[in-house]
C-alpha positions as CSV (number, residue, x, y, z in Angstrom):
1,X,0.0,0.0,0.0
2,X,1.7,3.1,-1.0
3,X,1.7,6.0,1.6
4,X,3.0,9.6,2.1
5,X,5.8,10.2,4.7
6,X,3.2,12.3,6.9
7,X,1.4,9.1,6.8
8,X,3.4,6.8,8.4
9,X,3.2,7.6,12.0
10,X,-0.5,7.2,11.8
11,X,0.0,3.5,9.3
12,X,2.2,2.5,12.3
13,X,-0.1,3.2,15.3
14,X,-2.8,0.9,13.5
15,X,-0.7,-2.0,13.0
16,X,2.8,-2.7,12.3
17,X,3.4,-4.6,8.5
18,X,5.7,-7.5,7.3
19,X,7.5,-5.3,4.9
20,X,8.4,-1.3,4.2
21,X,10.2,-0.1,1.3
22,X,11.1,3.8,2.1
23,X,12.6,5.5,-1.0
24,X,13.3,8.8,-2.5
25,X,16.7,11.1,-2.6
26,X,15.9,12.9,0.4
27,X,17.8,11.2,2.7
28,X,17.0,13.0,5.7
29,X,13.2,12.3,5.4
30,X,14.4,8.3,4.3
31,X,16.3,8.0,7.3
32,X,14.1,9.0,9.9
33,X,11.1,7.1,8.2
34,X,12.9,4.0,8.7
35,X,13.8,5.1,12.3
36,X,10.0,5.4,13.1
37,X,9.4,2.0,11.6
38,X,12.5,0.3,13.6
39,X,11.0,2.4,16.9
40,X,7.5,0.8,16.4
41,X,9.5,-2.4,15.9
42,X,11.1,-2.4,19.1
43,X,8.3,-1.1,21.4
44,X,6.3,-4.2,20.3
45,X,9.0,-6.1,20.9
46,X,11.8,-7.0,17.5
47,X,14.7,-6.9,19.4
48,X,17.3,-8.3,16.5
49,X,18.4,-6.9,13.8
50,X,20.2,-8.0,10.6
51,X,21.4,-5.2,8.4
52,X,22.3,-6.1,4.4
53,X,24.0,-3.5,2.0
54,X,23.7,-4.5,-1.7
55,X,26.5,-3.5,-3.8
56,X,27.4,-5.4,-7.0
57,X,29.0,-8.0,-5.5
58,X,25.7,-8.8,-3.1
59,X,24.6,-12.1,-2.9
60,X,21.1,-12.2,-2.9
61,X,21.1,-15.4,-1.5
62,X,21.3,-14.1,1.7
63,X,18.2,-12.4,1.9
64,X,16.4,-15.9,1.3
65,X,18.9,-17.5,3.9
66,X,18.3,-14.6,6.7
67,X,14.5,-15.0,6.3
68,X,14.8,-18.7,6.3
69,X,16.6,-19.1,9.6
70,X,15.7,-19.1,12.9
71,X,16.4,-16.0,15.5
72,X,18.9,-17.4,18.1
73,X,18.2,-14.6,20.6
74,X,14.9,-13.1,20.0
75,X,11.4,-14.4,18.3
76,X,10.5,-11.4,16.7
77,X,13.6,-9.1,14.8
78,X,14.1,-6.9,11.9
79,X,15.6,-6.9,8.4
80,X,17.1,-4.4,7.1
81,X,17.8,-3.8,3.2
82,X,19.8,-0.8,2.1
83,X,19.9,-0.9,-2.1
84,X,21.5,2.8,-2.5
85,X,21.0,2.3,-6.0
86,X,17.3,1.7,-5.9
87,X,18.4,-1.1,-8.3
88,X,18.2,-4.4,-7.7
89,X,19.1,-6.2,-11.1
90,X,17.1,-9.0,-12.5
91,X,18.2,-11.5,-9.2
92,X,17.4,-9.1,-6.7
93,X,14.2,-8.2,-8.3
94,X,13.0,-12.1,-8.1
95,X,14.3,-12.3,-4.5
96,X,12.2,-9.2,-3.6
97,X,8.8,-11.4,-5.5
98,X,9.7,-13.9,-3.7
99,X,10.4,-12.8,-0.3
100,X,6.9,-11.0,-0.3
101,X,5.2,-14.0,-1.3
102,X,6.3,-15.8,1.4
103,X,7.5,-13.2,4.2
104,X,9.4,-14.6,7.3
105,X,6.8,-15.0,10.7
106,X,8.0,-13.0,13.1
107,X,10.5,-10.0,11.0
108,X,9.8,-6.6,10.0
109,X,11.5,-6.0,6.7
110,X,12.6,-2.7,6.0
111,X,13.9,-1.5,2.7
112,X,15.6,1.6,2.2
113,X,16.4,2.9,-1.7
114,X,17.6,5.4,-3.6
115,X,14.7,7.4,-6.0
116,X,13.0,5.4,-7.8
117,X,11.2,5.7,-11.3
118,X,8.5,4.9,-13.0
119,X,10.1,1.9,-14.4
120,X,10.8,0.4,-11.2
121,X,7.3,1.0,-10.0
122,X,6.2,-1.0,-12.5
123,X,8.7,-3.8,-12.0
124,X,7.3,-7.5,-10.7
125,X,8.8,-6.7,-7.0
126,X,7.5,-3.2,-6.3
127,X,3.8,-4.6,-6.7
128,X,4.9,-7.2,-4.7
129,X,6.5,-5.3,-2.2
130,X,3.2,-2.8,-2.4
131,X,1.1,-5.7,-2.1
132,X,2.0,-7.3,1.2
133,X,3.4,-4.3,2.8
134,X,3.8,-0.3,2.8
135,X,5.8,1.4,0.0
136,X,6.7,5.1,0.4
137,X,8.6,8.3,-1.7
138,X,10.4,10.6,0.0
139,X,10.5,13.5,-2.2
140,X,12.4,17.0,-1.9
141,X,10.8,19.0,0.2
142,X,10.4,22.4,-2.7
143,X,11.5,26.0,-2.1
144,X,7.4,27.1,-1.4
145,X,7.0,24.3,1.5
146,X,10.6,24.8,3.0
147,X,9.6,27.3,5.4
148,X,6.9,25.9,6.8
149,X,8.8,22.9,7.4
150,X,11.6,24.8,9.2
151,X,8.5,26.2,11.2
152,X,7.3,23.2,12.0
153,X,10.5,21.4,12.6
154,X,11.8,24.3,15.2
155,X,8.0,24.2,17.2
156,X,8.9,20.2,17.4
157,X,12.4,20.6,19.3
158,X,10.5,24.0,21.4
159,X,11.8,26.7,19.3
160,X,9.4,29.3,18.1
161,X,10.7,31.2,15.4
162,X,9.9,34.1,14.0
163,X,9.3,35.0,9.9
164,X,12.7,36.9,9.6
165,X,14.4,34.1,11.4
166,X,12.4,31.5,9.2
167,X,13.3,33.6,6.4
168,X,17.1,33.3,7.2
169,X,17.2,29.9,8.1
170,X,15.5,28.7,4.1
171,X,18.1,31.2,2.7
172,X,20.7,29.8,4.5
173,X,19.7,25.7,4.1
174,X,18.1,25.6,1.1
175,X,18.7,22.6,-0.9
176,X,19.6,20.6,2.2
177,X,17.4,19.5,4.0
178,X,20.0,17.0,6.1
179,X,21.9,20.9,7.2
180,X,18.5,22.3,7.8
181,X,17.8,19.7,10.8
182,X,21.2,19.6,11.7
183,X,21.3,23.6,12.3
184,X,17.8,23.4,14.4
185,X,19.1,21.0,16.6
186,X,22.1,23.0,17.4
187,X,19.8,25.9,17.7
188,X,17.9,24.1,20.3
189,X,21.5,23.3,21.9
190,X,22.6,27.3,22.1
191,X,19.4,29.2,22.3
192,X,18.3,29.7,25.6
193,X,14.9,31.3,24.9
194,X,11.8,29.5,23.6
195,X,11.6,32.5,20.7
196,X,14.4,32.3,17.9
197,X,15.3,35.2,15.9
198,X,17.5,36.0,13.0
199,X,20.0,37.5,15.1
200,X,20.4,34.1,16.7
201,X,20.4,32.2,13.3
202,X,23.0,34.5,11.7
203,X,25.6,34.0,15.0
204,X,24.9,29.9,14.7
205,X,24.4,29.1,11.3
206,X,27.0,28.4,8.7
207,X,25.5,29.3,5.0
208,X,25.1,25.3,3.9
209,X,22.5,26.1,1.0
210,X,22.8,23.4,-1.8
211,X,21.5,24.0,-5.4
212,X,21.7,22.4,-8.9
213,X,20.9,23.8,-12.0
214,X,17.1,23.1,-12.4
215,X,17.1,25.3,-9.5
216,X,18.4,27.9,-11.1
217,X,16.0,27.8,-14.0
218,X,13.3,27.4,-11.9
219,X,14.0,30.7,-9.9
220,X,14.9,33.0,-13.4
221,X,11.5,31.8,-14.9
222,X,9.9,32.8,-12.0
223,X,11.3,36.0,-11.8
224,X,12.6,35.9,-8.7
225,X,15.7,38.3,-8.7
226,X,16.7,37.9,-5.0
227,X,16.9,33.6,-5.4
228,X,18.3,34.2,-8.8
229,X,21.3,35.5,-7.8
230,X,21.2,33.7,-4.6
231,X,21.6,30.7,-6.3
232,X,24.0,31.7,-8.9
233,X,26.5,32.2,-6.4
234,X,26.0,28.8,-4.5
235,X,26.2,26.9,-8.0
236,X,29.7,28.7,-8.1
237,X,30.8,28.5,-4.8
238,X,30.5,24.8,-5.5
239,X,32.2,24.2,-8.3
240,X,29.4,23.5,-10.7
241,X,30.4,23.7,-14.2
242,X,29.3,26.7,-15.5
243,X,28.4,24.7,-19.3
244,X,25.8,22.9,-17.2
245,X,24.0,25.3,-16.5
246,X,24.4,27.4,-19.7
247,X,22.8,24.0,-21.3
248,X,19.5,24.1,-18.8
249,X,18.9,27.5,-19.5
250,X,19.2,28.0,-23.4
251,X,17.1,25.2,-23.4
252,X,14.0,26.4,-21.4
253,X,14.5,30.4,-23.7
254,X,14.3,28.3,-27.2
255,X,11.2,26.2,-25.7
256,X,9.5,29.8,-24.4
257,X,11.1,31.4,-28.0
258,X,9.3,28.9,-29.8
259,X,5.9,29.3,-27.6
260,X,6.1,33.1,-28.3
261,X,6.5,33.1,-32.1
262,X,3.2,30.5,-32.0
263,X,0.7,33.2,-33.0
264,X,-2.2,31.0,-33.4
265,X,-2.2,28.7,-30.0
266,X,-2.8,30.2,-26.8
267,X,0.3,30.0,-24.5
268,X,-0.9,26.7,-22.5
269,X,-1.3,25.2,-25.9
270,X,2.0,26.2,-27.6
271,X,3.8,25.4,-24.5
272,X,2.2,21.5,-24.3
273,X,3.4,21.3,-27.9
274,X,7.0,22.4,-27.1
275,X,6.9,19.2,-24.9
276,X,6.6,21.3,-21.4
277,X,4.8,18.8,-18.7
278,X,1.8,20.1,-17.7
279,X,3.1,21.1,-13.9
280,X,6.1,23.1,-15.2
281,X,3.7,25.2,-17.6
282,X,2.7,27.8,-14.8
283,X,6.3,28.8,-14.2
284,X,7.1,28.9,-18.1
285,X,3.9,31.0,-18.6
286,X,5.2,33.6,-15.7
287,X,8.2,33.8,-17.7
288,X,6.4,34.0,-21.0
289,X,4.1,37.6,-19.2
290,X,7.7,39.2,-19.2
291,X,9.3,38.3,-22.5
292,X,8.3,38.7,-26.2
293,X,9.6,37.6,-29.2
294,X,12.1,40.0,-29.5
295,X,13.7,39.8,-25.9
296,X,14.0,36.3,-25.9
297,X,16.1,36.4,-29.4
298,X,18.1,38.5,-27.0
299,X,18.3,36.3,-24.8
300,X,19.2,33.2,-26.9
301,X,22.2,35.6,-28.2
302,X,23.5,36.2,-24.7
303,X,23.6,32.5,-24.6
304,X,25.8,32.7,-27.4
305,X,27.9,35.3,-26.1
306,X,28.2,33.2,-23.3
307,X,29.3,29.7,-24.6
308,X,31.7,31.9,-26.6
309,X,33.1,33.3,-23.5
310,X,33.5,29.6,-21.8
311,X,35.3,28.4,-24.5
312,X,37.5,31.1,-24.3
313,X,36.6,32.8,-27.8
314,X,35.2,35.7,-26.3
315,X,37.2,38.0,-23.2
316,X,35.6,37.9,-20.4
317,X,34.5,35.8,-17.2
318,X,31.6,32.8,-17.9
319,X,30.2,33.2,-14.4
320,X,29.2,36.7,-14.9
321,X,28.0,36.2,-18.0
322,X,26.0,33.6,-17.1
323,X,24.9,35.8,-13.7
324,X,23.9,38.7,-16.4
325,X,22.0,36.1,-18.9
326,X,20.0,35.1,-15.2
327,X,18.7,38.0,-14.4
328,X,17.8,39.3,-17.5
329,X,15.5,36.3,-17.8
330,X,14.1,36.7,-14.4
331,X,13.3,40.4,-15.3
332,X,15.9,42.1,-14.4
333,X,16.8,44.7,-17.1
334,X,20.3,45.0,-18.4
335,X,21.6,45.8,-21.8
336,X,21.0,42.9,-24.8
337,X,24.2,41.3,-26.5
């Protein structure tokens, strides 16, 4: 039975099942998933535990010999099944079936994986795994639900924050989800008052923000100057390679070029026929309401200008190029190339 991660708590105060499979590449919220599940465990009573790390040299036998055999200390333990991957291969894939078809009396088995697609979800195991037991994706929590989450998670260890220090603490974290629970616990270590404000986030928090280049995209098409830039300079401070993110942007301006010289389709329409999915089209559209025709050929020769400048054909510095080509997509105005 597939469930959220908000879920869970409640799935585990009902009854505890013969199998979990947590996924996703958020590996805070994976981690303490499974932690909830091995708690329940324990309170009712699974007192041994077996941990198995598939790599490419894992036997999969062993999962069919640990199930098979008897506990020697304790009638009731836990499995555990880390596949980083989230791929098992064709053999671990059958002993998955055919664990769940017959799963061991008395053990909790808990699977932890990296993200997995569509085409796994549709593989022979997953449904079996679903069927017997509870299957769960973690997904990234997004820049809109980050704050409340910091909210949340600062109430949980006593803290009550207020907006600027929420504000600070998503500007500082964002992207990282693992250094955003890590900083509110050493918040609830140094502050000494129930109310947290920024003052107190800027003296204890290291900047530990995490971004890729979708990211980056995202925020320009939005419009959003401030994260724009923001971002720009954490994709730089780490070492990204600047081609990377050249590609993901020229990319999205010749999909919203091509929408814009559509004359006869309405924007929703042209922007399905460029191939946009139908959850990304609000954020293209906002784009689209600042851009014409004519600024977005500008745009696609700043590009140009740009991959000149990386490949040294061009003087100047790629990084501000690239900063410049940002912002003018996000709104900001600045000369064309």
């Amino acid at each position: 039975m597939k469930i959220r991660p908000d879920q869970l708590q409640q799935q585990l105060d009902k009854n505890l099942s013969p199998v979990y499979l947590i996924s996703g590449d958020e590996p805070l919220q994976v981690m303490e998933s499974a932690d909830l599940v091995r708690a329940k465990a324990r309170e009712l009573g699974y007192t041994e535990r077996t941990v198995m790390d598939v790599d490419k040299d894992f036997d999969w036998g062993t999962l069919t010999a640990e199930s098979n055999s008897l506990s020697l200390f304790a009638e009731q333990r836990i499995l555990e099944l880390r596949i980083p991957t989230g791929k098992p291969g064709k053999p671990g894939g059958a002993a998955l079936a055919e664990y769940a078809a017959r799963p061991a009396d008395d053990t909790v088995l808990i699977i932890t994986a990296g993200k997995l697609d569509k085409t796994a979800t549709n593989t022979k195991w997953y449904k079996s795994l679903d069927g017997v037991g509870i299957t769960m994706q973690c997904w990234p929590v997004d820049s809109s639900s980050l704050p409340r989450w910091i909210e949340n998670r600062c109430i949980m260890k006593g803290l009550r924050p207020t907006k600027d220090a929420v504000r600070l603490l998503v500007d500082r974290v964002e992207g990282n989800l693992l250094a955003a629970a890590q900083e509110i616990e050493k918040l609830h270590l140094l502050v000494n008052t129930p109310e947290l404000t920024a003052e107190q986030v800027t003296e204890a928090v290291a900047d530990c923000s995490r971004f890729n280049i979708y990211d980056l995209t995202d925020a320009a098409l939005s419009g959003d100057i401030s994260r724009t830039s923001h971002i720009i300079n954490g994709l730089q401070s780490e070492g990204v390679e600047v081609v990377l993110a050249l590609w993901a942007m020229s990319r999205e301006i010749r999909i919203l070029l091509a929408a814009a010289e559509s004359s006869q389709q309405s924007p929703d329409a042209a922007l399905a026929k460029a191939g946009v999915w139908s959850k990304r089209i609000p954020v293209m559209k906002k784009a689209l309401s600042r851009h014409n025709r004519t600024s977005l050929q500008q745009l696609l020769r700043r590009c140009g200008k740009t991959d000149r400048t990386i490949k040294g054909l061009e003087v100047g510095k790629a990084w501000d190029e690239m900063y410049q080509l940002c912002l003018f997509l996000a709104g900001f105005k600045i000369k064309a190339a």
